[in-house]
Every structure is written in C-alpha cells, then in structure tokens.
DSSP file (Angstrom, degrees, kcal/mol; ACC not computed):
  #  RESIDUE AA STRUCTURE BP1 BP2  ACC     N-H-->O    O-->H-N    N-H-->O    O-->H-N    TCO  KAPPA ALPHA  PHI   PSI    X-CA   Y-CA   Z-CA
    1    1 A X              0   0    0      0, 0.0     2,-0.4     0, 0.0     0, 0.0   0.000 360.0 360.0 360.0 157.1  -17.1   -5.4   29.3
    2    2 A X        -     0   0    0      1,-0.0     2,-0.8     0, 0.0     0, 0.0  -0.939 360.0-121.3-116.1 137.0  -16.1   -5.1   25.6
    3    3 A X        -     0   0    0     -2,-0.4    -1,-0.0     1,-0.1     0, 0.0  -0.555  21.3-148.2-129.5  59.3  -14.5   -2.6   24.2
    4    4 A X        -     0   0    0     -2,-0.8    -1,-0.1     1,-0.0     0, 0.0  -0.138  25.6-127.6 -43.8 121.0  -16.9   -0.9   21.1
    5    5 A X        -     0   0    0      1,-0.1     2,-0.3    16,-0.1    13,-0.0  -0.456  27.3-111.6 -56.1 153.5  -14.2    0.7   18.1
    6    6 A X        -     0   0    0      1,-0.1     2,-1.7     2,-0.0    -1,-0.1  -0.418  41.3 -94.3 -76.6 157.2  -15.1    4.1   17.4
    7    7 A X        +     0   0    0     -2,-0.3     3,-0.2     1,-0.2     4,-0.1  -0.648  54.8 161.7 -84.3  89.8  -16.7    4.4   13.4
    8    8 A X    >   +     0   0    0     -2,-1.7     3,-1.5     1,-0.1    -1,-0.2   0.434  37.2 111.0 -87.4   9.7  -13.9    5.2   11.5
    9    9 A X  T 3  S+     0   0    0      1,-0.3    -1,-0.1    -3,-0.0    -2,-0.0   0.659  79.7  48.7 -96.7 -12.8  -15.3    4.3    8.6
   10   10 A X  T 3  S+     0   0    0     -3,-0.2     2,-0.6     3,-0.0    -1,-0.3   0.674  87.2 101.9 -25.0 -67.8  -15.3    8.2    7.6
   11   11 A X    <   -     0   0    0     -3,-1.5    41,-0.2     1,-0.1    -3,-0.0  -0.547  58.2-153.0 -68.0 117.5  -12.2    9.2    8.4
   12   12 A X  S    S+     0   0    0     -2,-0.6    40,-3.4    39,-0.1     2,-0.3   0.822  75.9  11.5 -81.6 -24.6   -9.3    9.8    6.2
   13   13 A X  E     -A   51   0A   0     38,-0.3     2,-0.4    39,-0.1    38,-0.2  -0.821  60.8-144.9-121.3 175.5   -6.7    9.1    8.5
   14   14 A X  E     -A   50   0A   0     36,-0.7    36,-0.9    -2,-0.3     2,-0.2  -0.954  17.2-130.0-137.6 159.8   -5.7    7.7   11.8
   15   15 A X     >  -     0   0    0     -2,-0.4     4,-1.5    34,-0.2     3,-0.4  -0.750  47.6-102.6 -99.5 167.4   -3.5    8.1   14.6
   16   16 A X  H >> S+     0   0    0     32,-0.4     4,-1.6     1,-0.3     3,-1.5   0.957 116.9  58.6 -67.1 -73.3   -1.8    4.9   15.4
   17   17 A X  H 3> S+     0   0    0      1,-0.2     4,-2.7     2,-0.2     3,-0.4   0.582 115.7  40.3   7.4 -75.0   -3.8    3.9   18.4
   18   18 A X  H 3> S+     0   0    0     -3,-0.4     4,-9.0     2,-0.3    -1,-0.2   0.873 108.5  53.3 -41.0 -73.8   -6.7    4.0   16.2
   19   19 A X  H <X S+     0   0    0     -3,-1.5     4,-1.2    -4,-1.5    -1,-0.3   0.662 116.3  49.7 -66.4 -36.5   -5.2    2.5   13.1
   20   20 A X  H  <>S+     0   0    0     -4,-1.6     5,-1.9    -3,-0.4    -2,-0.3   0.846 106.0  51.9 -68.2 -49.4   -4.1   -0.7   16.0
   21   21 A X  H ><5S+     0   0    0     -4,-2.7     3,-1.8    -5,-0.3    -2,-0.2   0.915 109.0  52.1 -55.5 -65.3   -7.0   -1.0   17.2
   22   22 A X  H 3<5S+     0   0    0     -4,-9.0    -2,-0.2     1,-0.2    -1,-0.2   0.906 111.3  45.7 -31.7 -67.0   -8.4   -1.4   13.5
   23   23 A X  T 3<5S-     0   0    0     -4,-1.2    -1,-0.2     3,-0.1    -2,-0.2   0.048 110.0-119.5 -79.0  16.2   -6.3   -3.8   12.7
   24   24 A X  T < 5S+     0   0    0     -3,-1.8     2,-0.3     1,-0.2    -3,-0.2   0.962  75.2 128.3  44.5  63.5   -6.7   -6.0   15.9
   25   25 A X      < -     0   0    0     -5,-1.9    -1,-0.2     1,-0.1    -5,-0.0  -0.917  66.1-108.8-139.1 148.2   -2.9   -5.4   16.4
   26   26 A X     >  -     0   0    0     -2,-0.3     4,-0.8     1,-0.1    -3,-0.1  -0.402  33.9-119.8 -72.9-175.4   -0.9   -4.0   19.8
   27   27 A X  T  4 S+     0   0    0      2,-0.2     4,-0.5     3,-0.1     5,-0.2   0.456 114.8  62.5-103.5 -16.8    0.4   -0.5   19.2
   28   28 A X  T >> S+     0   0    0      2,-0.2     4,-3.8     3,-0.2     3,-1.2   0.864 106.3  46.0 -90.3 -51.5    4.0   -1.7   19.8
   29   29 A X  H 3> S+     0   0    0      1,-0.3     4,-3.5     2,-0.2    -2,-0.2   0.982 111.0  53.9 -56.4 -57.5    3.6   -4.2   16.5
   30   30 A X  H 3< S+     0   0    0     -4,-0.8    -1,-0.3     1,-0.2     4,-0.2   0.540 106.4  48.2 -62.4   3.5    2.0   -1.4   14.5
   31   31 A X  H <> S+     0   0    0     -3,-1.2     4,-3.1    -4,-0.5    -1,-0.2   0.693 107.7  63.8-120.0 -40.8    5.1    1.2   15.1
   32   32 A X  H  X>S+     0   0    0     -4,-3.8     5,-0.8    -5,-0.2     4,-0.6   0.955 103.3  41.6 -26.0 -55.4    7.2   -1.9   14.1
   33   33 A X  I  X>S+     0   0    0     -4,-3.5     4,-1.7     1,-0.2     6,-0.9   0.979 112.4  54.3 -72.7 -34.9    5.8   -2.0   10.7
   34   34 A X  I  >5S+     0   0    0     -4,-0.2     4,-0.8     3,-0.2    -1,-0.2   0.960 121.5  37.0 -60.6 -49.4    6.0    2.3   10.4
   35   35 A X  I  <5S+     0   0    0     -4,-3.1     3,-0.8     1,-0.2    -2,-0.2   0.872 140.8   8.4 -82.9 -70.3    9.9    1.8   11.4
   36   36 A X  I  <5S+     0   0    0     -4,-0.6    -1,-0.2     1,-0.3    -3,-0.2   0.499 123.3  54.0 -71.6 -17.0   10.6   -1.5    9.5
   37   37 A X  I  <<S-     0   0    0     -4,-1.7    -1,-0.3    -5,-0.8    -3,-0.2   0.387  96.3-120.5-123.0  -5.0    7.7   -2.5    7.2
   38   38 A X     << +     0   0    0     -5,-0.8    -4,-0.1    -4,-0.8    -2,-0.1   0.458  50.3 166.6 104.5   4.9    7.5    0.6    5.3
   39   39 A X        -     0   0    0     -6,-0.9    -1,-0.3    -7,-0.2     2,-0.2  -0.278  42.7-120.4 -60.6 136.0    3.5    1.1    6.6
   40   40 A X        +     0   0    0     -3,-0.1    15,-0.2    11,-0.1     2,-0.2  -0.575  46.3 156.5-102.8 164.8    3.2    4.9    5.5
   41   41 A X        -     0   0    0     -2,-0.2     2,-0.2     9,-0.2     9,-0.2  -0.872  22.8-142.1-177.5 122.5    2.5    7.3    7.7
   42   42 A X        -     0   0    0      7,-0.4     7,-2.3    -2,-0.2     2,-0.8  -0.414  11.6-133.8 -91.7 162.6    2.9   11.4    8.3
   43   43 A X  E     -B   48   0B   0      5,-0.2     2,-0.5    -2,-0.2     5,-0.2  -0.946  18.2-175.9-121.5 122.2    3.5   13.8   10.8
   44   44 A X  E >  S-B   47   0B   0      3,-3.3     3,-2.0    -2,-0.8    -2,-0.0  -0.873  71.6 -25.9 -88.0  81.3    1.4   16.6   11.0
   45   45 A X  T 3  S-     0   0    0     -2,-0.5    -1,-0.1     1,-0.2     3,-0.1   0.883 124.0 -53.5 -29.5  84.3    2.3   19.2   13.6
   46   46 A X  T 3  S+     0   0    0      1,-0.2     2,-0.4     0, 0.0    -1,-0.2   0.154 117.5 119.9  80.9  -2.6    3.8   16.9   15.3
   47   47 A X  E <   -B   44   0B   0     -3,-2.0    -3,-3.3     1,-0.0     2,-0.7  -0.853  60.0-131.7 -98.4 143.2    0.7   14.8   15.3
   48   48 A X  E     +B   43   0B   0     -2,-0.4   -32,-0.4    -5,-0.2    -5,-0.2  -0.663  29.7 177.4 -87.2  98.6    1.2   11.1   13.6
   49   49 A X        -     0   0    0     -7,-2.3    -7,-0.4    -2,-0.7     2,-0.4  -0.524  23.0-158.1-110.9 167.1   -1.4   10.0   11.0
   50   50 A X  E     -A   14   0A   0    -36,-0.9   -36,-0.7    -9,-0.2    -9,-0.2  -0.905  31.2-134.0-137.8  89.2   -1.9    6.7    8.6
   51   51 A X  E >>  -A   13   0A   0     -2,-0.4     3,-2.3   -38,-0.2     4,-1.9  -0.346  12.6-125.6 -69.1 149.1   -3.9    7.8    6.1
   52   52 A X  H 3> S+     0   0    0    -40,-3.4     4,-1.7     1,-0.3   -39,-0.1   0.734 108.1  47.8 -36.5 -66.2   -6.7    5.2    5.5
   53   53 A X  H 3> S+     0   0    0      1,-0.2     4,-2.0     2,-0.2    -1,-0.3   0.676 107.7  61.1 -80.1 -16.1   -6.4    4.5    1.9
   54   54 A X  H <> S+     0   0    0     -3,-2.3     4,-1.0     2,-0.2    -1,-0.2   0.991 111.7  41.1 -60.7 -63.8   -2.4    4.2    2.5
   55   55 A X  H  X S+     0   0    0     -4,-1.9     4,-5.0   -15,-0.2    -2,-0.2   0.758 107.4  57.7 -29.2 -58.4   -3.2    1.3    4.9
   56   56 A X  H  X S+     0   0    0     -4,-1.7     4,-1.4     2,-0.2     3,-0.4   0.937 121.0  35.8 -25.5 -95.2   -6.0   -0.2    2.7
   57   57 A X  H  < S+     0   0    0     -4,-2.0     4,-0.3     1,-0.3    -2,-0.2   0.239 109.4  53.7 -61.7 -21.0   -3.2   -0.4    0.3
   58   58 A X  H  X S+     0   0    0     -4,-1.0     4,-3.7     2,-0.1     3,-0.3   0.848 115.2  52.0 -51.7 -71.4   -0.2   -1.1    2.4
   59   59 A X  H  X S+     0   0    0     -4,-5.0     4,-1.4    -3,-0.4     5,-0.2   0.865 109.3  45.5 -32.0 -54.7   -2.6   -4.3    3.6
   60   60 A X  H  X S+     0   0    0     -4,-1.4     4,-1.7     2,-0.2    -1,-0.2   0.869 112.1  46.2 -66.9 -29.6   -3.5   -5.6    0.5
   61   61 A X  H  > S+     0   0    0     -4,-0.3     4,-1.7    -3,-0.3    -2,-0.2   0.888 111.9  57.8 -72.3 -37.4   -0.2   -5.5   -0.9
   62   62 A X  H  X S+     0   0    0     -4,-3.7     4,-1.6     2,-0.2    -1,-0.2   0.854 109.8  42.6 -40.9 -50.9    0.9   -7.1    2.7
   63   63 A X  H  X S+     0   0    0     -4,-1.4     4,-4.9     1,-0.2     5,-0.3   0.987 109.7  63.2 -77.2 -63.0   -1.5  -10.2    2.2
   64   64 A X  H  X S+     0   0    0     -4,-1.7     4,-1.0     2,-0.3     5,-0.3   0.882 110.5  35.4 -11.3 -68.6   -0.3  -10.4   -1.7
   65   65 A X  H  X S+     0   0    0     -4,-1.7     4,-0.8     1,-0.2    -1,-0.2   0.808 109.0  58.0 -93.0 -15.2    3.3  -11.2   -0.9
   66   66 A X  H >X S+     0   0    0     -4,-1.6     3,-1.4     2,-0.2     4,-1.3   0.963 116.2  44.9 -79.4 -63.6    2.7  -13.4    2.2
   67   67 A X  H 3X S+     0   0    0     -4,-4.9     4,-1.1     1,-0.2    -2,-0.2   0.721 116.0  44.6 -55.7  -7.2    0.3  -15.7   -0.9
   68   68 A X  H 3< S+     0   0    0     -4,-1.0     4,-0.3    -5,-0.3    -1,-0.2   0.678 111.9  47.7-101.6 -18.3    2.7  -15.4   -3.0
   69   69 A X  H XX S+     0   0    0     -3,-1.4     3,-4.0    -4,-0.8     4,-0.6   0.964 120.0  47.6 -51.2 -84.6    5.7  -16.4   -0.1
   70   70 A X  H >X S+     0   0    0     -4,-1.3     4,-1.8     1,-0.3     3,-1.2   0.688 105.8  55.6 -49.4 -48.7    3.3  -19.3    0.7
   71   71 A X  H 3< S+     0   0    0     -4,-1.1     4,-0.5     1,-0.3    -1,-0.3   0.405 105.0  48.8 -21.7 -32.2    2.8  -20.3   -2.7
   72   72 A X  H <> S+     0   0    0     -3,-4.0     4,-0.5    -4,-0.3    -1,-0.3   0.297 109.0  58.7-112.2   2.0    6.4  -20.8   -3.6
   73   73 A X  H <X S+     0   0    0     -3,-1.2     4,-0.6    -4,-0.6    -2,-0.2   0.612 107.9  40.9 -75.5 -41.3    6.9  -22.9   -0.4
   74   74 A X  H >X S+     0   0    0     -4,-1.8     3,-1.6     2,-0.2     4,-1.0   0.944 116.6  51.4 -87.8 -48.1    4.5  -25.4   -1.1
   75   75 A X  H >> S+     0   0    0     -4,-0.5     3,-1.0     1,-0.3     4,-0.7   0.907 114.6  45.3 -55.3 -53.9    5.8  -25.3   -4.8
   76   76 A X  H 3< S+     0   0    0     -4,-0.5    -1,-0.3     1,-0.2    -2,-0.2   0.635 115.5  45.8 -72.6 -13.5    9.4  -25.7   -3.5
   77   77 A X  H << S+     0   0    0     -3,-1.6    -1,-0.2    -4,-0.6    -2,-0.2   0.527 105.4  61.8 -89.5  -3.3    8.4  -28.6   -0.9
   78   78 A X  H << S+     0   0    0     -3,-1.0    -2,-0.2    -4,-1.0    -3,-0.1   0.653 102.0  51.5 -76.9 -44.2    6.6  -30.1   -3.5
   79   79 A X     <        0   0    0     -4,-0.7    -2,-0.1    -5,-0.2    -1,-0.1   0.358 360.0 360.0 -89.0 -11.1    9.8  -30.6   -5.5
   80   80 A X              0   0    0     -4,-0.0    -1,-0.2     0, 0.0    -2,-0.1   0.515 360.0 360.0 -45.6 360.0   12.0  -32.2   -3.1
C-alpha cells in the first residue's frame, strides 16, 4: 500500500520528517543539508522546524546554482 503525504500545503513550517517526506528525500539526507548545506531551520522548545517559505527558497536558490554549475561545464568542455 502507498503511503498518502499529509496536506501540508497550509502549514508554515515543518518538522524534518515532514519536510523529507516533501521533498521525496530520506531524513538522514535532509539533516545533511541542516548541518552542511545551510537549509535553515529552528528550534522551538526543543522542537525542530523548517519553515516552509525558508525551504521554498532554500530550493530554488539550490536548483539556481546546480544550472548555473551545469552551465559552466558544458561551456568549459565545449572549449577544450
């Protein structure tokens, strides 16, 4: 059986679970990017939120530098 996501579409934040889930991602990869990738994210008493629009924005910017990566790869194999 498959698994429905809950309708976040509401909500202003997420706990990670949640916020993995979204992103079709394991939880162990998304707690990579909070320590290393700079994905923002609070602690509340003591509970650990991502607010939505951070993500959103975190994401877009994410997609942004991987076209711009790729972009200067092909440019620089281009020139060989």
């Amino acid at each position: 059986m498959s698994e429905e996501l809950p309708d976040l579409g509401s909500r202003l934040a997420l706990r990670p679970k949640e916020a993995a889930d979204a992103l079709g991602i394991g939880d162990r990869t998304l707690r990579t990017w909070m320590r290393n990738e700079e994905l923002p994210f609070l602690k509340v008493a003591g509970v650990v939120l991502i607010p939505r629009e951070e993500l959103e924005r975190w994401l877009r910017e994410r997609i942004e530098r991987e076209k711009r990566a790729e972009a200067l790869a092909e440019e620089i194999l281009v020139n060989l």
